[in-house]
C-alpha positions in Angstrom: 0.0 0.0 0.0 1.2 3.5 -1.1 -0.4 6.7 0.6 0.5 10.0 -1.0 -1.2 12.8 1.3 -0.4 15.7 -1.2 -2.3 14.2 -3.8 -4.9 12.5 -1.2 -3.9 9.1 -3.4 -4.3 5.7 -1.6 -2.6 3.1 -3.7 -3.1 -0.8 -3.3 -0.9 -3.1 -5.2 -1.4 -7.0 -5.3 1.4 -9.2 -3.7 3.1 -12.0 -5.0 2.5 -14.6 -3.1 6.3 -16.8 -2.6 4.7 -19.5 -0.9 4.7 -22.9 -2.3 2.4 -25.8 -1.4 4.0 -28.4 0.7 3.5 -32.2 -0.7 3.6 -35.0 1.8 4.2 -38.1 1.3 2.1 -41.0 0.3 0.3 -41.9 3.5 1.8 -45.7 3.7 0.3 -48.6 6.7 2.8 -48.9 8.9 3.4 -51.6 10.1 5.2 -53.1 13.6 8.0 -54.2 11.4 8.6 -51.2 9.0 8.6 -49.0 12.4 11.3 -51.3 14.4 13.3 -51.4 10.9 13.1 -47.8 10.5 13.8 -47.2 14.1 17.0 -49.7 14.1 18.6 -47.9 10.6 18.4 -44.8 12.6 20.1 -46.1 15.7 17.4 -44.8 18.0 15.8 -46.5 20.7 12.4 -46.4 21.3 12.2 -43.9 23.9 14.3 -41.6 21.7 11.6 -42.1 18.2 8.9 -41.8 20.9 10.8 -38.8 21.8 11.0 -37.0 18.3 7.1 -38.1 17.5 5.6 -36.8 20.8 4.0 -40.2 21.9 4.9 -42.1 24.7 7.8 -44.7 24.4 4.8 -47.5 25.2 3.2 -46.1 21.8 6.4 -47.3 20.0 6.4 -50.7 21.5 2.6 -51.3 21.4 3.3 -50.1 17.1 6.6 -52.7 17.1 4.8 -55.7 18.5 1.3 -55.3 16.4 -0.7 -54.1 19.4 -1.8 -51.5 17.6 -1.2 -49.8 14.2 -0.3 -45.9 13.8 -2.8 -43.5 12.9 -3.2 -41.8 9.6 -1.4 -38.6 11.5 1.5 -40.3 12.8 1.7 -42.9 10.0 2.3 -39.7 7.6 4.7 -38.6 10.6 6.5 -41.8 10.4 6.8 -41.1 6.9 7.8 -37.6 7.0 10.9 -39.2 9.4 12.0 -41.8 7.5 11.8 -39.6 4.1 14.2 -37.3 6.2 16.5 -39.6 7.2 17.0 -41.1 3.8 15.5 -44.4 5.1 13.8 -46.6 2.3 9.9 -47.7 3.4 7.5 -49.3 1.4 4.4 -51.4 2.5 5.0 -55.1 3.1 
């Protein structure tokens, strides 16, 4: 916005917008294994991954053994991670 008060002249102008949409990736099922293989490549136990994700370590295990499978938030998380770290994932 320009304001010129000698010539009593508001000007507007339009910006250019620099932002660029972010693309995640695909959202994969992960499963127990895929986590603990991920996990391992990194060298991080699992209170440290439970650490980085913001779950409990519990979470982790519960993921590793089957107990339960990750969400659609924290599978893309996982994903997100392991895209990150260079670490090769695919659905088994």
């Amino acid at each position: 916005m320009n304001v010129n008060l000698v010539q009593q002249q508001v000007t507007f102008r339009r910006v250019q917008s620099t932002c660029r949409p972010v693309t995640l990736p695909k959202v994969v099922a992960w499963s127990g294994e895929m986590v603990q293989d991920m996990r391992l490549c990194r060298g991080l136990s699992q209170t440290e991954l439970a650490e980085e994700m913001g779950v409990r370590q519990q979470t982790i295990s519960e993921w590793e053994t089957g107990a339960y499978m990750p969400t659609r938030a924290m599978s893309t998380l996982l994903s997100i991670i392991a895209d990150m770290a260079g670490f090769a994932y695919s659905e088994k």
